[in-house]
N, C-alpha and C positions, 0 to 999 in steps of 0.2 A: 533540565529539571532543577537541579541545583543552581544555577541561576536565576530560576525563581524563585523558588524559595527563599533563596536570600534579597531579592527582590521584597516580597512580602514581608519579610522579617526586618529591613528595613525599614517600610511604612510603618509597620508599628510599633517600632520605637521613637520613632521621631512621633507617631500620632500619639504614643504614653507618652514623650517628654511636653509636648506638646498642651496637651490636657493638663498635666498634671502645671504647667508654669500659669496655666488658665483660669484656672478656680481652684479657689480653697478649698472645696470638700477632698477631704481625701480618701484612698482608693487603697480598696483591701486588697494587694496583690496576692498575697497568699491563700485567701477564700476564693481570688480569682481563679488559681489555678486548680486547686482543688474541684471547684465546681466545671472547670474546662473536662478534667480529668475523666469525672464522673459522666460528661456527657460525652467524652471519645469513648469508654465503656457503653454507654449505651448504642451508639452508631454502630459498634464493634460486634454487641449480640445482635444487634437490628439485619446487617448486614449478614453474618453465622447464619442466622436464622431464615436467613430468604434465599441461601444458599445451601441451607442442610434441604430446605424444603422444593428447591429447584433441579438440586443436582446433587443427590442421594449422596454419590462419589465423593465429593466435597466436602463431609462433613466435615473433617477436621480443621479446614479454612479459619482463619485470623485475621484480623486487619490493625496487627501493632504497629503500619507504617503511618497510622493516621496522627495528623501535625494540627497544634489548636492552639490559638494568641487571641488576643485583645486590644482590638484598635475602637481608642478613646472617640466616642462622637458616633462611632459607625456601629461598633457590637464583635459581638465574635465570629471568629471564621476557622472553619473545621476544613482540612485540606486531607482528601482522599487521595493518594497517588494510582495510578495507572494498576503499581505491583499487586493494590489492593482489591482488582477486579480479575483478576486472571482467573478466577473461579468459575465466571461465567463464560472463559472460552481458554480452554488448558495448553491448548496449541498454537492459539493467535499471541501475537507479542506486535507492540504498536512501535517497537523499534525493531523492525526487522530485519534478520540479516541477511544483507544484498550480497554478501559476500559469492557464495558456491555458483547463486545465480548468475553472478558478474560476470564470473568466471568461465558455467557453460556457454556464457550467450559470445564469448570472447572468443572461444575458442571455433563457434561455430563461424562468426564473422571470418576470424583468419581463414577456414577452410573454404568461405565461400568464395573469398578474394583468391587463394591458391588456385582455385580449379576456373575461376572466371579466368584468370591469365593463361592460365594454359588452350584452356578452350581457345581464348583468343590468338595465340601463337600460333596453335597448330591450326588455324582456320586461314590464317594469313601464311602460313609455309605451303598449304594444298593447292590456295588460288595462287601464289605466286608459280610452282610448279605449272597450274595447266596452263600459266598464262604462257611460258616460257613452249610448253608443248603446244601451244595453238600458233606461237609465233615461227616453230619450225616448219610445221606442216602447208603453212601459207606457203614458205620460202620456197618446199619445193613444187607446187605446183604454178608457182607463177614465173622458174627458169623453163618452162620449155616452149616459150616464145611465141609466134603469132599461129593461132590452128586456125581460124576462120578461114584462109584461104587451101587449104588443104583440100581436095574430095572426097567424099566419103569415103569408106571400102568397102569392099564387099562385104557382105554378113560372115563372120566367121563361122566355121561349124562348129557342133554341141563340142563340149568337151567335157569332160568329166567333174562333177562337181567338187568342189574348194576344201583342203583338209581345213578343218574348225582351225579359226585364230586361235592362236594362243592366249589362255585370260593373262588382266590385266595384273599387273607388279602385284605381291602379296604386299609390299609397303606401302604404296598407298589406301590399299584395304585396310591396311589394320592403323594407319594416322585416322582414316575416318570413321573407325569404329569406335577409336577412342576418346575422337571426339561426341562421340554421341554418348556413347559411358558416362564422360564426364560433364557432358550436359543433363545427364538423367540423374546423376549424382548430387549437382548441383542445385538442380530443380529440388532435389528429398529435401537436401542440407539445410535451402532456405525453407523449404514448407516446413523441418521443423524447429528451426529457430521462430518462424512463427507463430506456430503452436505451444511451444516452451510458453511466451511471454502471455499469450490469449491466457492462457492454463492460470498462469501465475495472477493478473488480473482479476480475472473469474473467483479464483479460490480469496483474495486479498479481499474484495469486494463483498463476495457473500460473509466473508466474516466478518469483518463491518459491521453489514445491516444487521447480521443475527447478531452482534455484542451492542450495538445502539436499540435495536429491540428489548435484550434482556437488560439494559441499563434503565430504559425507561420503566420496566417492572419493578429495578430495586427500588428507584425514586420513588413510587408511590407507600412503598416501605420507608423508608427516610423521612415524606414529610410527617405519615403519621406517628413517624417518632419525634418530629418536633413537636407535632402539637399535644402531643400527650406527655413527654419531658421536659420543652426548650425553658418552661417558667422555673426549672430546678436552678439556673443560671442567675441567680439574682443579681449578680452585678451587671447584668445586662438592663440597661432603661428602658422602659416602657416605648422608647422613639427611635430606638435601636434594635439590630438584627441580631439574626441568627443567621449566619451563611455557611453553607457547605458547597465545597469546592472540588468536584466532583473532574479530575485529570485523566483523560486519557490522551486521544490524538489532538481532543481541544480541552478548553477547560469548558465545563457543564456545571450552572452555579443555580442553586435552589436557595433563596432568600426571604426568610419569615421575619414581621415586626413582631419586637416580645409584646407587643398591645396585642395583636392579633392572637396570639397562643395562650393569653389570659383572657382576651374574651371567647376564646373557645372552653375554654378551662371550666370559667364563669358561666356558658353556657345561653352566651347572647352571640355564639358565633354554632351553628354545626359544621359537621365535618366537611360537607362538599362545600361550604362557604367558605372556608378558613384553606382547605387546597383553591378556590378558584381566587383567592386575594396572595397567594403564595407566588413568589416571582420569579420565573427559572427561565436562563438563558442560555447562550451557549457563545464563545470567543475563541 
């Protein structure tokens, strides 16, 4: 922001030295300022007032961040900073801080990577295990050497049925419980790192549209302050603007000719002609 600024403040010096090595008429900086003055006073209750009237809460709101020069040839330009709309959204900030967010989202990454290695460890210690018990068990049924030529025997008699195997090792039981643990764990961790950033999106986005919403309501307050003050600016030429420079995530620039604002004044312009000739765009 301060690099623009002084960006701007640049142009218009060089556009005052400029003009003024240009022509001999010479130029009242002093009534310049003066009259800038009187019109950042105006933008100042313009704005007060479409904020006491939007957002009760607000009243007390100010806009003494508002900045106003004069570049020779073009007109004047009124620069609104971001600090000077927070009114209309008390909890949004268009520099926001990534910082805690960073932070949770970091911390959830390292845990999902901890429990993915582990999972994977112990998924590869279990198959290496059975592999090793699948390769005993072959062994010993393949030392006892040729049966086909054997004869049958006779049918043994009943005997009494088999006391229950013994269950299986509690260690293996509990490697593959904990791999399932930390698979279900794993599954939450990422579902809600995903959620974190959906959440965060969502909330960034709807403030947005509702501050580019209620931004577009001040503007209709703004131009009808230019055309009902912008001709208090007399050092402004009839072929020259009036811009205000409306900063938030972008810059937002509503630009009236002082001809225009006198023939509304004059009353060879009305008011929905003189907003439909008004020029606003956004960069």
């Amino acid at each position: 922001m301060k690099r623009y600024l002084a960006g701007i403040m640049l142009v218009f010096l060089l556009g005052t030295f400029s003009w003024g090595q240009g022509t001999k008429e010479s130029f009242d900086v002093t009534k310049s300022g003066e009259e800038l003055e009187i019109m950042k006073g105006i933008l100042n209750t313009t704005l007060t007032f479409y904020a006491q009237n939007s957002h009760k809460e607000s009243s007390g709101w100010r806009f003494s961040a508002i900045t106003a020069f004069y570049l020779a040839g073009q007109g004047a330009v009124f620069v609104i900073p971001s600090s000077g709309f927070r009114f209309l959204m008390p909890n949004f900030s268009y520099n926001f801080n990534w910082g805690p967010f960073n932070e949770q989202m970091a911390s959830l990454n390292r845990e999902i990577s901890a429990l993915s290695s582990n999972v994977a460890q112990d998924a590869a210690r279990i198959a290496q295990e059975a592999q090793r018990g699948a390769g005993g068990a072959g062994a010993g049924v393949g030392g006892g050497g040729v049966v086909g030529s054997v004869s049958p025997a006779p049918p043994a008699p009943p005997v009494a049925p088999a006391p229950p195997v013994a269950p299986m090792s509690a260690e293996p039981r509990d490697k593959q419980a904990r791999i399932d643990l930390d698979r279900e764990k794993l599954r939450k961790t990422y579902e809600d790192a995903q959620a974190k950033a959906k959440n965060l999106r969502d909330q960034t986005e709807a403030s947005r549209q509702k501050l580019q919403q209620e931004m577009s309501e001040a503007k209709v307050y703004l131009i009808e302050a230019l055309a009902n003050y912008g001709d208090s600016i007399t050092t402004v030429k009839p072929d020259e603007y009036i811009n205000l420079v409306l900063v938030t995530d972008k810059s937002n620039v509503i630009s009236a000719r002082k001809s225009w604002i006198t023939d509304y004044k004059a009353g060879r312009l009305n008011l929905e002609s003189f907003k439909q000739k008004v020029i606003q765009y956004s960069e």
